[in-house]
N, CA, C and O atoms as a GROMACS GRO file, in nm:
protein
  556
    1UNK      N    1  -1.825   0.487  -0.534
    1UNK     CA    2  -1.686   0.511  -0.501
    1UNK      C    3  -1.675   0.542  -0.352
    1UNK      O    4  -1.758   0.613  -0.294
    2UNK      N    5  -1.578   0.492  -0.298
    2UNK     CA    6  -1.553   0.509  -0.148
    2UNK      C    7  -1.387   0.551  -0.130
    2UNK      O    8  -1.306   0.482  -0.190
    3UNK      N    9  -1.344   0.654  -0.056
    3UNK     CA   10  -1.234   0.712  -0.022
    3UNK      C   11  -1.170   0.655   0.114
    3UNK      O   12  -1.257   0.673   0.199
    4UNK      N   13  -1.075   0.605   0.165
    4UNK     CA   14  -0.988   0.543   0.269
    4UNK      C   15  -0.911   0.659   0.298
    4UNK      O   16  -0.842   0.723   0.219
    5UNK      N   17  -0.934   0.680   0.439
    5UNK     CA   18  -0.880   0.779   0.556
    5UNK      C   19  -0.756   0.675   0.599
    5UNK      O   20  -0.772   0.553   0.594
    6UNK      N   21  -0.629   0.736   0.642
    6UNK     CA   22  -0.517   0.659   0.716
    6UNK      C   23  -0.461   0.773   0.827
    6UNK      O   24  -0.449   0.895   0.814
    7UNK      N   25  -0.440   0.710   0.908
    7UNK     CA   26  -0.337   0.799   0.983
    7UNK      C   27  -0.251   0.689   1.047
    7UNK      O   28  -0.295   0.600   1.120
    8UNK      N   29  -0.141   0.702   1.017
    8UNK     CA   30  -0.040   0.637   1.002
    8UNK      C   31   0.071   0.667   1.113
    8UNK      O   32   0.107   0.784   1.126
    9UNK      N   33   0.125   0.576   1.188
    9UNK     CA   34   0.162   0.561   1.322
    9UNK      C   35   0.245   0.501   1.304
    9UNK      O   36   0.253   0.439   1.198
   10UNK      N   37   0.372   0.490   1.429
   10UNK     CA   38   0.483   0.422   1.457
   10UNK      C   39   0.406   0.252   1.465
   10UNK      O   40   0.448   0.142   1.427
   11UNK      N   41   0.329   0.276   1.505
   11UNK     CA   42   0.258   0.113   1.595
   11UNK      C   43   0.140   0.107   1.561
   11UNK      O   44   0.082   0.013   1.614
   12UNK      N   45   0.051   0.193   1.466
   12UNK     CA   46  -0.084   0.182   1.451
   12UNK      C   47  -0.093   0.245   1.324
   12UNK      O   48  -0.006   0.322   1.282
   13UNK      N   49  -0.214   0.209   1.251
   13UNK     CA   50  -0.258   0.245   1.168
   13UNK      C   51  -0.410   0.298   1.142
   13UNK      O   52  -0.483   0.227   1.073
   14UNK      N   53  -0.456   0.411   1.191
   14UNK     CA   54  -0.584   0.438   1.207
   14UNK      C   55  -0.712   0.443   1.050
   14UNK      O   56  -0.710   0.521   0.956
   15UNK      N   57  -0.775   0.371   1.067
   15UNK     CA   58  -0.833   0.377   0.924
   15UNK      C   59  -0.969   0.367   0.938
   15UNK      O   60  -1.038   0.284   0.997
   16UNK      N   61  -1.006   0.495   0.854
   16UNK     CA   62  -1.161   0.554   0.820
   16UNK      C   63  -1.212   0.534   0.676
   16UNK      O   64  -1.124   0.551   0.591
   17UNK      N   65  -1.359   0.495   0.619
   17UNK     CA   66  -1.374   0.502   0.514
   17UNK      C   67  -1.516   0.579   0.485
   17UNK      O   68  -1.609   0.562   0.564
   18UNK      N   69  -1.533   0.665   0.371
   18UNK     CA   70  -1.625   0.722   0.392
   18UNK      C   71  -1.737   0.662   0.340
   18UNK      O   72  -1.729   0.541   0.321
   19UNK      N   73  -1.858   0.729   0.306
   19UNK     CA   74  -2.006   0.635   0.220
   19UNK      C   75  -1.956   0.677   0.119
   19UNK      O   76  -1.856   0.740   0.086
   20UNK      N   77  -2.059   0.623   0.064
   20UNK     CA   78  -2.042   0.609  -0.149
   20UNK      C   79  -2.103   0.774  -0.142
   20UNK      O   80  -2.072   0.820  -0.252
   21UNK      N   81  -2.138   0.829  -0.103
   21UNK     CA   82  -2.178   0.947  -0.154
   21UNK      C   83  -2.069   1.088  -0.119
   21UNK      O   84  -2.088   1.210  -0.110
   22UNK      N   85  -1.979   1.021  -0.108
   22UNK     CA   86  -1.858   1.089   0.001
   22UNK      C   87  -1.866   1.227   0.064
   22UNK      O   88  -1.809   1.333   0.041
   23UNK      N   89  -1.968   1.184   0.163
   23UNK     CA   90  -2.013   1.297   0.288
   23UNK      C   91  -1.918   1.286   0.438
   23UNK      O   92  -1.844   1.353   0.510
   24UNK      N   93  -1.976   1.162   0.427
   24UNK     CA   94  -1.974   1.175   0.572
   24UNK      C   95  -1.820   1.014   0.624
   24UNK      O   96  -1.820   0.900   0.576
   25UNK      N   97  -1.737   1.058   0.706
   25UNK     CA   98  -1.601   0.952   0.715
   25UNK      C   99  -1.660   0.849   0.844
   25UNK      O  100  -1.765   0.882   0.900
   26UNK      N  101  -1.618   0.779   0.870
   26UNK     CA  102  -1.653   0.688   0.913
   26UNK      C  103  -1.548   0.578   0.982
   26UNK      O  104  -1.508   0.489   0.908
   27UNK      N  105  -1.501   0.581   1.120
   27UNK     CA  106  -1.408   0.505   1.183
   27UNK      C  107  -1.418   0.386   1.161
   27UNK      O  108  -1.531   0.358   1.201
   28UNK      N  109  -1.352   0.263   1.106
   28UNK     CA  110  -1.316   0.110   1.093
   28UNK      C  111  -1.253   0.048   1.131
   28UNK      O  112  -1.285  -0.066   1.161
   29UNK      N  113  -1.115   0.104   1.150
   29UNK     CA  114  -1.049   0.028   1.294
   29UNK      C  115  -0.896   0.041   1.296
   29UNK      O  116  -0.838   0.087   1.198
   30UNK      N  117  -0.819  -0.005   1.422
   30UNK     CA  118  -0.673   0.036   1.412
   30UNK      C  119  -0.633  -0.112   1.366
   30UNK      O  120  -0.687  -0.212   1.412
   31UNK      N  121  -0.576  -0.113   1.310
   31UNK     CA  122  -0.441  -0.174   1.267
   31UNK      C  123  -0.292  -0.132   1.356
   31UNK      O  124  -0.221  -0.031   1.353
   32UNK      N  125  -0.285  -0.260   1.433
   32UNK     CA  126  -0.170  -0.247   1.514
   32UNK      C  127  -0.077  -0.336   1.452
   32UNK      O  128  -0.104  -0.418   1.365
   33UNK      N  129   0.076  -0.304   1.519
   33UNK     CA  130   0.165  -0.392   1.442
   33UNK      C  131   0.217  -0.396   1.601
   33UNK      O  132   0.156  -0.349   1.697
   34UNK      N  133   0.353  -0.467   1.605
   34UNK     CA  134   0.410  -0.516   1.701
   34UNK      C  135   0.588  -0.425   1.693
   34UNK      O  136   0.644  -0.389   1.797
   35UNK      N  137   0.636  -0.408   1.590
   35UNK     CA  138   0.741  -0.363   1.541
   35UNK      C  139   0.709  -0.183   1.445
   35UNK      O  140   0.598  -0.163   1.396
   36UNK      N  141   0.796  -0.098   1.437
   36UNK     CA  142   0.808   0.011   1.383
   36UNK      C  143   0.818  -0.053   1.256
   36UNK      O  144   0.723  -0.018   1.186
   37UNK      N  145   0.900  -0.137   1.194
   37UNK     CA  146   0.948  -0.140   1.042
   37UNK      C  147   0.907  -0.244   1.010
   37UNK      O  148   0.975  -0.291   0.919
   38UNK      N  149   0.789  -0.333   1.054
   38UNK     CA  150   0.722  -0.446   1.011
   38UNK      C  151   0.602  -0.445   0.911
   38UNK      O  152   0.533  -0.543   0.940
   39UNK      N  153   0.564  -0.398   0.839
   39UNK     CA  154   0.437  -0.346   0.734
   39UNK      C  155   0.411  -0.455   0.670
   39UNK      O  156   0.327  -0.445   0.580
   40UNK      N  157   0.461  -0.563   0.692
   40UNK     CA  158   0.381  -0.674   0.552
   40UNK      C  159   0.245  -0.704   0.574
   40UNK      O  160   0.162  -0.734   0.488
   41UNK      N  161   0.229  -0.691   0.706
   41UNK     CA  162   0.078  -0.723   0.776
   41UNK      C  163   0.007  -0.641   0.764
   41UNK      O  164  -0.109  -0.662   0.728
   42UNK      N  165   0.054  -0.519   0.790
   42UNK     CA  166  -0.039  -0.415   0.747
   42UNK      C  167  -0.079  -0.341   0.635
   42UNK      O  168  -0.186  -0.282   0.630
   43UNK      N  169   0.002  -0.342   0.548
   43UNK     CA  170  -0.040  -0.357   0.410
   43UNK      C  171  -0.118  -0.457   0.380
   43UNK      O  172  -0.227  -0.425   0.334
   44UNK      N  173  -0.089  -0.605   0.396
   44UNK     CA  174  -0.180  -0.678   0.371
   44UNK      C  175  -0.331  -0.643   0.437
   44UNK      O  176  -0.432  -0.659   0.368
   45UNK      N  177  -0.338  -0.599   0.564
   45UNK     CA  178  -0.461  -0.572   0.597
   45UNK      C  179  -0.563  -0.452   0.519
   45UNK      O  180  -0.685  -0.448   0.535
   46UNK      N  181  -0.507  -0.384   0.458
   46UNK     CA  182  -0.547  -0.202   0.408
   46UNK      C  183  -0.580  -0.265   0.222
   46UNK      O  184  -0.654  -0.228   0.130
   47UNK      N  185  -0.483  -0.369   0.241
   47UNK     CA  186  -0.503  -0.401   0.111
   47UNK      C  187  -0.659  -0.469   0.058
   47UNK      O  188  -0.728  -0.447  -0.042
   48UNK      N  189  -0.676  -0.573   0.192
   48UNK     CA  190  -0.785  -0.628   0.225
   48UNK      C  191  -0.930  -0.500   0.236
   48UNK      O  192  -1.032  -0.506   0.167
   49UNK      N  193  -0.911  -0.433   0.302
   49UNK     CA  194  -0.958  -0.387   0.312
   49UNK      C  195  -1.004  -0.274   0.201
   49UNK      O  196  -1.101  -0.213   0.245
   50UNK      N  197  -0.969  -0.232   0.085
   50UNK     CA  198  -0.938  -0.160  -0.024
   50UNK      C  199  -1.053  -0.260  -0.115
   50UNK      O  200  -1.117  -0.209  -0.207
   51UNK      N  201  -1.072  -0.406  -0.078
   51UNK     CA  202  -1.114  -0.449  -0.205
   51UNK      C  203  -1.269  -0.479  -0.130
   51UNK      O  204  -1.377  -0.478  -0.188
   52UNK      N  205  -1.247  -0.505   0.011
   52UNK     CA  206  -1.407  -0.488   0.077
   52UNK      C  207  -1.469  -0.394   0.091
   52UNK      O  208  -1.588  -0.415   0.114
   53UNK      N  209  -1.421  -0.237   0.084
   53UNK     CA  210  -1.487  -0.187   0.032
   53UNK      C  211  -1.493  -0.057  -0.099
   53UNK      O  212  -1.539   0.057  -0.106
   54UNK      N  213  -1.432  -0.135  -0.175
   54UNK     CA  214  -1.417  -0.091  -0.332
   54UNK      C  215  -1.361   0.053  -0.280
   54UNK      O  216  -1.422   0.157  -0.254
   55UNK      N  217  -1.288   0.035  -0.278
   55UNK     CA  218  -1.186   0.192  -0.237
   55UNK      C  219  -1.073   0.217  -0.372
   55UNK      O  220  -0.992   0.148  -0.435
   56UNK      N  221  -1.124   0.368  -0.375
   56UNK     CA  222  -1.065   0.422  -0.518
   56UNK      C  223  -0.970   0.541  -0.512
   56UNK      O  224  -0.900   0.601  -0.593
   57UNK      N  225  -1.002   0.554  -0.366
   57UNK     CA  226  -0.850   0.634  -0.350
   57UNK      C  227  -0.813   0.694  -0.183
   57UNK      O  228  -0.904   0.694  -0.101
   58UNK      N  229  -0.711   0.729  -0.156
   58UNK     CA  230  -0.647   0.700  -0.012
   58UNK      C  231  -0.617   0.840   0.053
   58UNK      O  232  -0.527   0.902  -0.003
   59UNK      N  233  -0.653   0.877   0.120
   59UNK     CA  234  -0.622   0.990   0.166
   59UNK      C  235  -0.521   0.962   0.332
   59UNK      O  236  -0.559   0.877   0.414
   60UNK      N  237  -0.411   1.037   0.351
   60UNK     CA  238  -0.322   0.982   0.446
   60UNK      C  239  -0.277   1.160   0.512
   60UNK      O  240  -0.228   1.267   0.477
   61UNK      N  241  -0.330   1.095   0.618
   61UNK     CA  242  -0.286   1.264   0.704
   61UNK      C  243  -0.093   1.269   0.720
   61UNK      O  244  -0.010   1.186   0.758
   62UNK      N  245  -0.086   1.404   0.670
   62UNK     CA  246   0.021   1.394   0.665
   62UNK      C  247   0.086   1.478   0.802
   62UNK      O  248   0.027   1.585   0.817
   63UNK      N  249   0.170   1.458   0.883
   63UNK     CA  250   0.194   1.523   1.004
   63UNK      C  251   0.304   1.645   1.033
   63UNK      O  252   0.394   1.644   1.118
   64UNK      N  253   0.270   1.752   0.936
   64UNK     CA  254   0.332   1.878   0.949
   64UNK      C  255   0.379   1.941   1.054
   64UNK      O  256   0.296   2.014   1.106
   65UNK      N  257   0.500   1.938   1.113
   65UNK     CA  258   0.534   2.069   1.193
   65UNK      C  259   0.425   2.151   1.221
   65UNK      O  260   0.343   2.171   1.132
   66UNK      N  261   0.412   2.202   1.331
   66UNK     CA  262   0.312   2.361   1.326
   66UNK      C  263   0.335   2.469   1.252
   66UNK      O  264   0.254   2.555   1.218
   67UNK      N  265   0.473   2.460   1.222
   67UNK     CA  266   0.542   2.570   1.141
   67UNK      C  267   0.556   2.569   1.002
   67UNK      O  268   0.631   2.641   0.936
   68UNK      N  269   0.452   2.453   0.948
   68UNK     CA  270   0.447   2.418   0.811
   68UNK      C  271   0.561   2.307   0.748
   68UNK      O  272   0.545   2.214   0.669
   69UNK      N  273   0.654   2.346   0.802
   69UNK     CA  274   0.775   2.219   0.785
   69UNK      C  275   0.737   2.083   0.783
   69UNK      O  276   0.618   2.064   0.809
   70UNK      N  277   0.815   1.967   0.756
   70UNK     CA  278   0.810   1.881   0.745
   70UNK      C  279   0.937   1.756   0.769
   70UNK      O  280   1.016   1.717   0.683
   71UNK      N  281   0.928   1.708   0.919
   71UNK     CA  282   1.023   1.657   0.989
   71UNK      C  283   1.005   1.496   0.968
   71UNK      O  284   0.923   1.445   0.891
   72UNK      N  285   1.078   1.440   1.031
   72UNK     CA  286   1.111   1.289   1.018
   72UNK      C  287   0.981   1.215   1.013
   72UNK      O  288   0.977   1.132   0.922
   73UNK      N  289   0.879   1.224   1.085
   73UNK     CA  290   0.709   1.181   1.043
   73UNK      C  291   0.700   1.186   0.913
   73UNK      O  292   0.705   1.090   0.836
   74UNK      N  293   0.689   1.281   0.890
   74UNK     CA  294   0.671   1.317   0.733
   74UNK      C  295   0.721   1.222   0.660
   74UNK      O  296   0.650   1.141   0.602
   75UNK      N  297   0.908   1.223   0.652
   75UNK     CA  298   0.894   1.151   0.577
   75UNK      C  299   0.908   0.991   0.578
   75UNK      O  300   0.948   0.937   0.475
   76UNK      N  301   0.874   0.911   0.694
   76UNK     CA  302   0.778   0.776   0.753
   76UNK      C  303   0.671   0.747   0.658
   76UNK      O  304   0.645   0.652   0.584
   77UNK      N  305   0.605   0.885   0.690
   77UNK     CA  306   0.497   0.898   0.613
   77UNK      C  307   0.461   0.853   0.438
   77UNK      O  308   0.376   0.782   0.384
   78UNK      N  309   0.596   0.955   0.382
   78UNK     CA  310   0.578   0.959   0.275
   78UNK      C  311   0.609   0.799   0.211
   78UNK      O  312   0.538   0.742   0.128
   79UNK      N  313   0.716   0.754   0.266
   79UNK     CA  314   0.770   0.635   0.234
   79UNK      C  315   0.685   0.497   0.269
   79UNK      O  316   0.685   0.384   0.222
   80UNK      N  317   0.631   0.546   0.347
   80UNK     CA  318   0.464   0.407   0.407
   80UNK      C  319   0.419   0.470   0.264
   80UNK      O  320   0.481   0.402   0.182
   81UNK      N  321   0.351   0.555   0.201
   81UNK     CA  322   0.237   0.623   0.102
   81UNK      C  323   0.286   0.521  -0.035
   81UNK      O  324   0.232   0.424  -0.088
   82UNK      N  325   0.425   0.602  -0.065
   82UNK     CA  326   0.490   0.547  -0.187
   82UNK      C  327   0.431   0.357  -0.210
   82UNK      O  328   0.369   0.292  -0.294
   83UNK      N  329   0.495   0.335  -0.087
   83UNK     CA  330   0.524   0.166  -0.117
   83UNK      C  331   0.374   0.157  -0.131
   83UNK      O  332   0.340   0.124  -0.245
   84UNK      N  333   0.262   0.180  -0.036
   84UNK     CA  334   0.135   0.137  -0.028
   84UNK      C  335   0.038   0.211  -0.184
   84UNK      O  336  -0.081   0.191  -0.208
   85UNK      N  337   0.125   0.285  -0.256
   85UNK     CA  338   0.086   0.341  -0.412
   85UNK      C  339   0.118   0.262  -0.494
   85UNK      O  340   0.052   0.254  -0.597
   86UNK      N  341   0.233   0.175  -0.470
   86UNK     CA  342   0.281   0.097  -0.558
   86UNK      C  343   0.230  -0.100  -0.567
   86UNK      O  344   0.237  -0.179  -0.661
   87UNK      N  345   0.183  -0.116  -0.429
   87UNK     CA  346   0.148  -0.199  -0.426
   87UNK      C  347  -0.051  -0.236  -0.436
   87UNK      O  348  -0.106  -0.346  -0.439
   88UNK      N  349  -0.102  -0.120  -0.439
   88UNK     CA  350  -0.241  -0.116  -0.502
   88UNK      C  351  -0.228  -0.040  -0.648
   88UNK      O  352  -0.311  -0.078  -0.730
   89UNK      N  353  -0.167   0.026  -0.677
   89UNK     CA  354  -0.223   0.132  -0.776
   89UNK      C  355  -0.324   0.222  -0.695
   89UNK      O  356  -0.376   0.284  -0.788
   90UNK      N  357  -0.363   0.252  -0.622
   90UNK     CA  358  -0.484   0.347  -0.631
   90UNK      C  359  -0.366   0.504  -0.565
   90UNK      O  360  -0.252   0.512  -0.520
   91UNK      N  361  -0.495   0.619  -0.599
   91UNK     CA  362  -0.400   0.757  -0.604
   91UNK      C  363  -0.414   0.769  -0.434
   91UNK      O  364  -0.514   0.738  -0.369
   92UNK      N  365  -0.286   0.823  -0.380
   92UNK     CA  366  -0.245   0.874  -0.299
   92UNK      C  367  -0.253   1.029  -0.248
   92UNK      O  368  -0.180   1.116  -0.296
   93UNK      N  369  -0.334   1.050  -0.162
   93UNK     CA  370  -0.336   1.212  -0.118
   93UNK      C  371  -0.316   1.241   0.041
   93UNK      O  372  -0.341   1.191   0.151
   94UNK      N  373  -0.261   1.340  -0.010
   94UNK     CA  374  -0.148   1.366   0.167
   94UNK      C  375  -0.288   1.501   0.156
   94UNK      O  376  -0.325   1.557   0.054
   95UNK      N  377  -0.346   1.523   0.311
   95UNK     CA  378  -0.394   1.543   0.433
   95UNK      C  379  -0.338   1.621   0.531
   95UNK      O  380  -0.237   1.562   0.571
   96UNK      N  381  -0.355   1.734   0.595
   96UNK     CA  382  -0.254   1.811   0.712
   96UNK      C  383  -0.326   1.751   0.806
   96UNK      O  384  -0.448   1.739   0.798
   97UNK      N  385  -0.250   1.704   0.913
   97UNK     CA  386  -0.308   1.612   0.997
   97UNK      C  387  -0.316   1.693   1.138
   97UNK      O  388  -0.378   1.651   1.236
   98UNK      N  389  -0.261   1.786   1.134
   98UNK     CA  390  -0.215   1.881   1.277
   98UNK      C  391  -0.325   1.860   1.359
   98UNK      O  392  -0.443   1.871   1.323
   99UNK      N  393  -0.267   1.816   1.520
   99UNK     CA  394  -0.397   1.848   1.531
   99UNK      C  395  -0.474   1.738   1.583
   99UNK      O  396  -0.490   1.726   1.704
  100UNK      N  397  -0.518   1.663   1.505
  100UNK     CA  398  -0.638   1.508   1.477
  100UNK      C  399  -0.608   1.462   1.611
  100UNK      O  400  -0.689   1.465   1.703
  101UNK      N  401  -0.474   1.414   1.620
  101UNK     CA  402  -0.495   1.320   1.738
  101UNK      C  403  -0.552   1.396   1.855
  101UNK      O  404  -0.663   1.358   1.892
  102UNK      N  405  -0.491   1.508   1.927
  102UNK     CA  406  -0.573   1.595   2.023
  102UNK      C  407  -0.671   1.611   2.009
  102UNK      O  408  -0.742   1.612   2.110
  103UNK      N  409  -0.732   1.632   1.877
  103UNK     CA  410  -0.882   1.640   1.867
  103UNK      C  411  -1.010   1.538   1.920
  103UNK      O  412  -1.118   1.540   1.979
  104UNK      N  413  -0.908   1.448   1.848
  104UNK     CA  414  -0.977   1.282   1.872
  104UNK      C  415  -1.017   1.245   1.991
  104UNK      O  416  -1.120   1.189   2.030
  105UNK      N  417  -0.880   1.302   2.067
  105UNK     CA  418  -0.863   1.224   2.211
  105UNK      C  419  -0.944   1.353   2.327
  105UNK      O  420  -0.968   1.350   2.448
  106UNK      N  421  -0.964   1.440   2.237
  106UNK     CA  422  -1.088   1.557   2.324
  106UNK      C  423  -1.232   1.493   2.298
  106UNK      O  424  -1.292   1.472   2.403
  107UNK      N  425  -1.297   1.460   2.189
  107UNK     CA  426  -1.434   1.375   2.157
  107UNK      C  427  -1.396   1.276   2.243
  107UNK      O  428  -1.423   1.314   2.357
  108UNK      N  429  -1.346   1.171   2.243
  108UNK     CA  430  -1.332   1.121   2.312
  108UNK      C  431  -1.376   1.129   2.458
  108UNK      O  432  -1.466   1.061   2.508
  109UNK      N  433  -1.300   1.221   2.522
  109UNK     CA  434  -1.300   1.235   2.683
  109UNK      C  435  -1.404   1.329   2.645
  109UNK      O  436  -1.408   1.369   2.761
  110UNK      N  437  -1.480   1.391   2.595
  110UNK     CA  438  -1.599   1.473   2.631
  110UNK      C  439  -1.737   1.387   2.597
  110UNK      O  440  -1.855   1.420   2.611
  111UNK      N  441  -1.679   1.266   2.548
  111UNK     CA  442  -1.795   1.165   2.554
  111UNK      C  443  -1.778   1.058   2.652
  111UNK      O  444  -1.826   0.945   2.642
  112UNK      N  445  -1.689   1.112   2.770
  112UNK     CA  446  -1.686   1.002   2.857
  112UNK      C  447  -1.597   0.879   2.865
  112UNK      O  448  -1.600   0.793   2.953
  113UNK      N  449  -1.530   0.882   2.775
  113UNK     CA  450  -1.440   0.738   2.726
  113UNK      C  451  -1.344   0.769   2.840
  113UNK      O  452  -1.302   0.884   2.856
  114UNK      N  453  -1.310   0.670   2.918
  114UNK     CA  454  -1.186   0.689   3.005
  114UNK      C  455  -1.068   0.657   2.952
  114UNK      O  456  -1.045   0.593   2.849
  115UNK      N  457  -0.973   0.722   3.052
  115UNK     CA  458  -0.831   0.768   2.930
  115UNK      C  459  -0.786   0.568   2.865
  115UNK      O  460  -0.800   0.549   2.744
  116UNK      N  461  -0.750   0.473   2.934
  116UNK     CA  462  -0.742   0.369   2.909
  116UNK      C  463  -0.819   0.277   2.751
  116UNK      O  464  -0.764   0.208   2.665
  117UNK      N  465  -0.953   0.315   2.768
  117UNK     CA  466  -0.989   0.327   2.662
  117UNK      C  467  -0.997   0.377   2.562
  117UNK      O  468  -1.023   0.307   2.464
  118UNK      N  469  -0.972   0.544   2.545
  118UNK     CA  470  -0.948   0.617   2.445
  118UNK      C  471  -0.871   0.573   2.317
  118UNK      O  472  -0.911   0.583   2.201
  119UNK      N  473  -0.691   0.496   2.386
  119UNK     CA  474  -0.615   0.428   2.281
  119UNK      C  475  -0.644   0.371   2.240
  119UNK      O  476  -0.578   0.342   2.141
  120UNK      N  477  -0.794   0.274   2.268
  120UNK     CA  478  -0.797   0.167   2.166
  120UNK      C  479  -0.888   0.240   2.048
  120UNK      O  480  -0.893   0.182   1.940
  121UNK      N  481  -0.970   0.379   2.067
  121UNK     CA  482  -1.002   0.430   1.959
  121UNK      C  483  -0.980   0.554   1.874
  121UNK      O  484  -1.030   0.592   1.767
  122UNK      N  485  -0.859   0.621   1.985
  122UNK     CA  486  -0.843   0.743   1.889
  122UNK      C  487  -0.760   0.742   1.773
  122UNK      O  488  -0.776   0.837   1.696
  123UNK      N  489  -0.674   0.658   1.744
  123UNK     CA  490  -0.636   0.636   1.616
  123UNK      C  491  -0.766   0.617   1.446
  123UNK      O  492  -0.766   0.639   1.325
  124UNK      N  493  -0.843   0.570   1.539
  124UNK     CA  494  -0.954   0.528   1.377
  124UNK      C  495  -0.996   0.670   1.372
  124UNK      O  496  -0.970   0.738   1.273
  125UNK      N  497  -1.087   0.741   1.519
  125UNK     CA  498  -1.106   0.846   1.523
  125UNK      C  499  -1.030   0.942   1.417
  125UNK      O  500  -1.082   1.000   1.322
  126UNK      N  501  -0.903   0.944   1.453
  126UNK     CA  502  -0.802   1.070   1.418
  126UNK      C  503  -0.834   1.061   1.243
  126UNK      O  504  -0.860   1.162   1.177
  127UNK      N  505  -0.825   0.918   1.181
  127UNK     CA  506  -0.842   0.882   1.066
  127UNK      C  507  -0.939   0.956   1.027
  127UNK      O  508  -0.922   1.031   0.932
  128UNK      N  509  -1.035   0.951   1.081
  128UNK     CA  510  -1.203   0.992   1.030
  128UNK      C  511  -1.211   1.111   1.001
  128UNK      O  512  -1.266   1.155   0.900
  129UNK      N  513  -1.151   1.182   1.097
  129UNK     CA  514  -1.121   1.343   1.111
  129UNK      C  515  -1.080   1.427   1.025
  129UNK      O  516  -1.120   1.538   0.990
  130UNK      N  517  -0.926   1.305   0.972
  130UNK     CA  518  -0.836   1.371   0.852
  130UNK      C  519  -0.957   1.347   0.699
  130UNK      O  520  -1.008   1.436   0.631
  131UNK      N  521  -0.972   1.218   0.687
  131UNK     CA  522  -1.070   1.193   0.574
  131UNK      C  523  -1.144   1.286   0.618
  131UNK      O  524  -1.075   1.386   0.598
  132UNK      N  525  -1.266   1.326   0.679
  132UNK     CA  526  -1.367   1.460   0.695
  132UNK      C  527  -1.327   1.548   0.662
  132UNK      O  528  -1.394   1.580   0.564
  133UNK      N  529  -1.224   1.648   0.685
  133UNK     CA  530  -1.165   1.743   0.632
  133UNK      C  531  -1.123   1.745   0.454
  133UNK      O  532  -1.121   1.845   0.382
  134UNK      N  533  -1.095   1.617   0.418
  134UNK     CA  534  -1.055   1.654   0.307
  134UNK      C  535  -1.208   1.593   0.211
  134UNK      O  536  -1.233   1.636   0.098
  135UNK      N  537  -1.283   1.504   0.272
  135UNK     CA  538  -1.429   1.514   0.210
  135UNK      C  539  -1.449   1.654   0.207
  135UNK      O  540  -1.418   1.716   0.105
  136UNK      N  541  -1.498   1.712   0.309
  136UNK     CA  542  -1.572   1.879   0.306
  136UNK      C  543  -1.514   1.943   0.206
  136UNK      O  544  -1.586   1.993   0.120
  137UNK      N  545  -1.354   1.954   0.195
  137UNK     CA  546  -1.325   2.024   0.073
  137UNK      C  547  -1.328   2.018  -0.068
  137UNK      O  548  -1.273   2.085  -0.155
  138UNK      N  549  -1.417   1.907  -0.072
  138UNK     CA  550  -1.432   1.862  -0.183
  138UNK      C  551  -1.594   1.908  -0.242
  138UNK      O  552  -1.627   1.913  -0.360
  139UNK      N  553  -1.678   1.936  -0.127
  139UNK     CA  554  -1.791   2.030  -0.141
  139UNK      C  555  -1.815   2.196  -0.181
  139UNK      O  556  -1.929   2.243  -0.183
   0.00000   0.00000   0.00000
C-alpha cells in the first residue's frame, strides 16, 4: 500500500508518495496547470498517477488560518478533494498544512537551491512534508 501527499495550489499541484512500508514521503513532481479553474488535466494526471503507483489513499494538506479558522483556500481545497473522491473512490484525508511551503522553501535555500529554482521544487517538497507529518502520526 502506498499513500499520495497533495498540496494543492491555485496553479500547481505538489505531489509526494510514500514507500510501501509507509515511513518515509517522497517528492514526485508538480503538476502545473495554466488556468485557476482548469482541473481536467490535472486530475487526469493524479489519476494516472494513483494507478502507477497503486495508491490507496490521499492525504491533502489542508491550509488553515494560523488561528485555526478556515478561509477561502480551504474551501478550494475542499471542493478540489470532494470532486478528486468522487472521481477515484479512494479515501480522502485533510492534513494542516501551516507552514510547509516556508518550510520547503527554507530546505531548499539551506541546501543551496537559488531562489529561481526553488519554484520549480518547493511545491512537491511542501507535498512530502504534509504526507511526512501525517505518516509519523501514524507510528
Amino acid at each position: 500500500m502506498r499513500i499520495m501527499g497533495l498540496d494543492y495550489g491555485d496553479k500547481t499541484v505538489g505531489v509526494a508518495i510514500s514507500d510501501e512500508m509507509l515511513l518515509i514521503a517522497q517528492p514526485v513532481e508538480t503538476i502545473k496547470r495554466e488556468r485557476i479553474n482548469k482541473l481536467r488535466q490535472t486530475y487526469a494526471r493524479i489519476e494516472f498517477i494513483i494507478k502507477e503507483y497503486y495508491i490507496e489513499k490521499i492525504v491533502i494538506g489542508l491550509p488553515l488560518n494560523m488561528n485555526n479558522t478556515e478561509g477561502e483556500r480551504c474551501l478550494k481545497t475542499r471542493e478540489f478533494a470532494k470532486e478528486l473522491e468522487r472521481r477515484t473512490g479512494i479515501e480522502i484525508i485533510f492534513w494542516d498544512e501551516r507552514l510547509t511551503t516556508y518550510a520547503a522553501d527554507s530546505v531548499l535555500s539551506a541546501g543551496g537551491v537559488c531562489r529561481k529554482k526553488r519554484k520549480e521544487y518547493i511545491d512537491k517538497i511542501a507535498a512530502s512534508m504534509i504526507l511526512q507529518g501525517y505518516l509519523d502520526s501514524l507510528s
